[in-house]
C-alpha positions in Angstrom: -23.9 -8.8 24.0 -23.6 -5.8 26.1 -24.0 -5.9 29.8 -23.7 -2.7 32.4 -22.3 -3.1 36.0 -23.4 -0.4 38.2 -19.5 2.0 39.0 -18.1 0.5 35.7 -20.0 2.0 33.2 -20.8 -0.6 30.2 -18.7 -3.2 29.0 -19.3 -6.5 26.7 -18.4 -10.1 27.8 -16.8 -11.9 25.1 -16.4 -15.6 25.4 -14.8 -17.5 22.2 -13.4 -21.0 22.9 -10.3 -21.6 20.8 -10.6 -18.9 18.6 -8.2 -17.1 16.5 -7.6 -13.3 16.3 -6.1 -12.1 13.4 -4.4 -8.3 14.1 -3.8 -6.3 11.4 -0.2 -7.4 10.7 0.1 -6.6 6.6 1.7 -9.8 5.6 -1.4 -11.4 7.2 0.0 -14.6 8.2 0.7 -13.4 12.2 -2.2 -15.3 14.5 -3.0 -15.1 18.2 -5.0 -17.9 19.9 -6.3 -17.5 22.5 -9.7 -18.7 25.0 -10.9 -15.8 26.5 -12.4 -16.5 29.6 -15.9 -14.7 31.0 -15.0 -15.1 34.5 -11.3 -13.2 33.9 -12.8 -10.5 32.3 -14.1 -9.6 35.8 -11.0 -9.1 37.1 -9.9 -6.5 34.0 -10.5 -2.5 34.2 -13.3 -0.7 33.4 -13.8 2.9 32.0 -16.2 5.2 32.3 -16.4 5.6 28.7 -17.6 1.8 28.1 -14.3 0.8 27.0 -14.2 -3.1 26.0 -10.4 -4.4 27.6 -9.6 -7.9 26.4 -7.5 -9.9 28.4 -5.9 -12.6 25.8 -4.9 -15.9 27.6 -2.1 -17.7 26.3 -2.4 -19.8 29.1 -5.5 -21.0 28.1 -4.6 -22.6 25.0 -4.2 -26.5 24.2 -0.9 -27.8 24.6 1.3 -27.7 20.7 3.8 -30.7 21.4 7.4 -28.7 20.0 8.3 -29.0 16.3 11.7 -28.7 14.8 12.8 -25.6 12.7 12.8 -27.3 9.9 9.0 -28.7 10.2 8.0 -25.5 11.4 9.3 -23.7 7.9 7.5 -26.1 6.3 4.1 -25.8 7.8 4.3 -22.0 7.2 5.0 -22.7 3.2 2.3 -24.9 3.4 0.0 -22.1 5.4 0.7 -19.7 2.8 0.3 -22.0 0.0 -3.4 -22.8 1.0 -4.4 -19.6 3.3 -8.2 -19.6 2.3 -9.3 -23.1 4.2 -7.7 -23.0 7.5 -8.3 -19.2 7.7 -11.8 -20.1 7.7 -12.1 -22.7 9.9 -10.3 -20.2 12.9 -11.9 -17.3 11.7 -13.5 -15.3 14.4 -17.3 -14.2 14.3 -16.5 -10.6 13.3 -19.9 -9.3 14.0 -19.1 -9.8 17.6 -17.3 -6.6 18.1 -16.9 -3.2 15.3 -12.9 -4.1 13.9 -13.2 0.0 12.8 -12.9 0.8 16.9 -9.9 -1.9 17.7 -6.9 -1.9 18.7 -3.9 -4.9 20.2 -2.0 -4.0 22.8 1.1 -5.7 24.0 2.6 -5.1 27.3 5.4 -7.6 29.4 4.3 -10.6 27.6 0.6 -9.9 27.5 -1.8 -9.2 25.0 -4.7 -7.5 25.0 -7.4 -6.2 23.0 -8.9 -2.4 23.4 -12.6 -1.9 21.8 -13.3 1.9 21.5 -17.1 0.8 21.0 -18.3 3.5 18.3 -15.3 6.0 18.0 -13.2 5.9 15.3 -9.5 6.1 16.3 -9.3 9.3 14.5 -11.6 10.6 17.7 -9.6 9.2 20.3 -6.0 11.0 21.5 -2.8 9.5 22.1 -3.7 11.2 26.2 -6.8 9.0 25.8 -5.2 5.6 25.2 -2.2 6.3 28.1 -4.6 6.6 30.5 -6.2 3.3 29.1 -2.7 1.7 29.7 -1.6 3.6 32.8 -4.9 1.5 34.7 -4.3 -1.1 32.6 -0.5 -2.2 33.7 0.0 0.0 37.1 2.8 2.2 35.5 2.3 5.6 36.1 2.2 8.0 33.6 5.6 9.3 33.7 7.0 6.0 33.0 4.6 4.9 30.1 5.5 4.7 26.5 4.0 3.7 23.5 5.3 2.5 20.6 3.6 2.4 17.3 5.4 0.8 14.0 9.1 1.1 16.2 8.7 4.6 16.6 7.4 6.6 20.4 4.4 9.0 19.9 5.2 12.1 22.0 2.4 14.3 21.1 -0.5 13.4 23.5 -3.1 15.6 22.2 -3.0 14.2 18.5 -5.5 11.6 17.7 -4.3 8.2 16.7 -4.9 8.8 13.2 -2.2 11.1 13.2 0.1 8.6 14.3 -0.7 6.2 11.0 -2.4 4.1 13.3 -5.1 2.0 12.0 -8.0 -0.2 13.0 -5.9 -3.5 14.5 -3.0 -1.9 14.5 -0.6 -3.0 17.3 0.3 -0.7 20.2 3.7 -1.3 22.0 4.0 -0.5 25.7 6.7 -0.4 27.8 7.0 1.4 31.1 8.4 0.5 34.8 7.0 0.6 38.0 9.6 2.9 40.3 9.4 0.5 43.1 10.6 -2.6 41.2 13.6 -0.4 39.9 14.0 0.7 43.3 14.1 -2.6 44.7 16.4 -4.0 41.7 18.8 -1.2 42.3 18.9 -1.5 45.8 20.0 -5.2 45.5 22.8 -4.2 42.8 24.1 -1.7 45.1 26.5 -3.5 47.3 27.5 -5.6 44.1 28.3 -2.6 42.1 30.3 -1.1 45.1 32.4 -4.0 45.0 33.1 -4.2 41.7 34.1 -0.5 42.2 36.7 -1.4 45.5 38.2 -4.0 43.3 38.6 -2.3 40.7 40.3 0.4 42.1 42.8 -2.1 44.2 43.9 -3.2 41.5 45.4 0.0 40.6 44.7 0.9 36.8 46.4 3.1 34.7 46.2 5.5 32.1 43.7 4.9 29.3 41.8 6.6 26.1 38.3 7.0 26.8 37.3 5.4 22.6 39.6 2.3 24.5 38.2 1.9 27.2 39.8 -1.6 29.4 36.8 -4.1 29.7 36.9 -4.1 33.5 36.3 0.2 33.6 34.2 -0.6 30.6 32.3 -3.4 32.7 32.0 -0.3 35.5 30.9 2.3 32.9 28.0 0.0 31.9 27.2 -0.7 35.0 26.8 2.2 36.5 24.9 3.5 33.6 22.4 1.0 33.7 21.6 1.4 37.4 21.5 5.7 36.8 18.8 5.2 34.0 16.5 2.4 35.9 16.5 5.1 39.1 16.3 8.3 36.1 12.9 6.8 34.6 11.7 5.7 38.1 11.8 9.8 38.7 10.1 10.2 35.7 7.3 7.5 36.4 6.6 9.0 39.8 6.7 12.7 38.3 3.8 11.4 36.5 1.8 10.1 39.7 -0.9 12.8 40.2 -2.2 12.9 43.8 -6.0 14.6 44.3 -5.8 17.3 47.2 -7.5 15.0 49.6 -4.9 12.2 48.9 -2.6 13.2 51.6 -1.1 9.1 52.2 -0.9 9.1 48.8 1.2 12.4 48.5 3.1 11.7 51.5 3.9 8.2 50.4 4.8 9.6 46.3 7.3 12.0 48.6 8.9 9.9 50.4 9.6 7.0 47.2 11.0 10.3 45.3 13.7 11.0 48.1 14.7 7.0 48.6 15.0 7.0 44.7 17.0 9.8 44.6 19.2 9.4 48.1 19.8 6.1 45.4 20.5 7.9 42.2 23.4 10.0 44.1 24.8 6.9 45.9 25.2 5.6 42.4 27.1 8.6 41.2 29.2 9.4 44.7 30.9 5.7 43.7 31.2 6.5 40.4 32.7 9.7 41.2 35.7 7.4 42.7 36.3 5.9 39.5 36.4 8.8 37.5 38.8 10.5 40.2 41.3 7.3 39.7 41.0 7.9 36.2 42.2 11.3 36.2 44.9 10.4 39.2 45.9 7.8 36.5 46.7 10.4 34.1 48.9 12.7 35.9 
């Protein structure tokens, strides 16, 4: 049934108790369950194009008691065995939403479902569906990507289809939010400066980079790590687009680019003193 809600544009409430959604995995034995609740859907983002965003609960499901891996193995040869019966009996009322317009996306643990409510995914573009996640998990732009069948799609004017993508297909997105890496960096700071001092008390010598000792290896890593969380946090914030009368907004994305990057060259000043012992080492 649809509904409208006046600043959200249309929508549908869907409300299935203990069903079973069955994504369009090709072996056809993959099943999410999951009670989706009226009252949640509230909470999820609307689009101006009447865009249906699903909000699967796992937490919402009854409690399995844990089976061992061996009874486990043997309830999936039985599944496939007899697919037909219990298919049925968790099948989903299909007439409840067009499966030619859907999509399952997966982001940090949750799952979702997009409805593109009459356009076929060879209308919508790959710009299209970032938005739809961009408002959907808070990651800006610049940060987002999507992965489709283990590979990135890049080109954001092409339309889905061009992607292979098919109705149920699943969608893959990972992305991070430039203040957690911020944060996460800032508390590995003093612990990778450490690592640093003692490393370089303890007076290393000579090495070949191809190998490397584990404790400058441990450094290498390290550092590494930190310079590619702060590198995409750039990125995602590059994405943020500010509207001219957004001045907090701007002022605010200004100020988060130069504590990101006063971080980025803190990391790389302390690396700079390990590579400087590594070429005092050699002389």
């Amino acid at each position: 049934m649809s509904h409208s809600r006046e600043g959200y544009g249309s929508f549908r409430k869907w409300h299935m108790d203990n069903s079973t959604l069955s994504p369009n995995t090709g072996d056809g034995h993959e099943y999410i369950e999951a009670t989706l609740q009226t009252a949640h859907l509230h909470s999820m983002p609307f689009f101006p194009s009447g865009n249906t965003i699903l909000h699967l609960l796992p937490s919402t499901l009854p409690h399995r008691t844990p089976v061992s891996p061996a009874i486990s193995s043997l309830l999936s040869f039985l599944w496939r065995l007899t697919p037909a019966l219990p298919r049925r009996l968790f099948r989903v009322n299909h007439t409840q939403y067009d499966p030619e317009t859907l999509l399952h996306i997966r982001w940090s643990g949750e799952r979702y479902l997009i409805d593109f409510e009459g356009r076929i995914l060879g209308q919508v573009t790959l710009r299209e569906l970032r938005e739809i996640c961009k408002d959907l998990t808070g990651v800006p732009l610049g940060g987002l990507s999507l992965l489709h069948a283990g590979a990135t799609m890049k080109d954001d004017n092409a339309p889905l289809s061009c992607f292979g993508i098919k109705p149920g297909a699943k969608i893959i997105v990972h992305g991070i939010k430039p203040t957690k890496s911020r944060d996460f960096v800032s508390e590995h700071q003093s612990k990778y400066e450490q690592e640093v001092a003692d490393y370089l008390a303890s007076k290393p010598g000579p090495f070949v980079m191809s190998s490397m000792p584990p404790a400058r290896k441990k450094l290498h890593d390290y550092h590494g790590m930190l310079s590619e969380l702060l590198l995409q946090a750039l990125l995602a914030l590059d994405g943020v687009t500010c509207k001219p009368d957004f001045d907090v907004a701007r002022v605010k994305r200004r100020e988060a680019v130069k504590e990101t990057q006063k971080l980025l060259d803190a990391m790389d000043a302390i690396h700079a003193r390990v590579k400087e012992s590594d070429r005092l080492a050699r002389l």
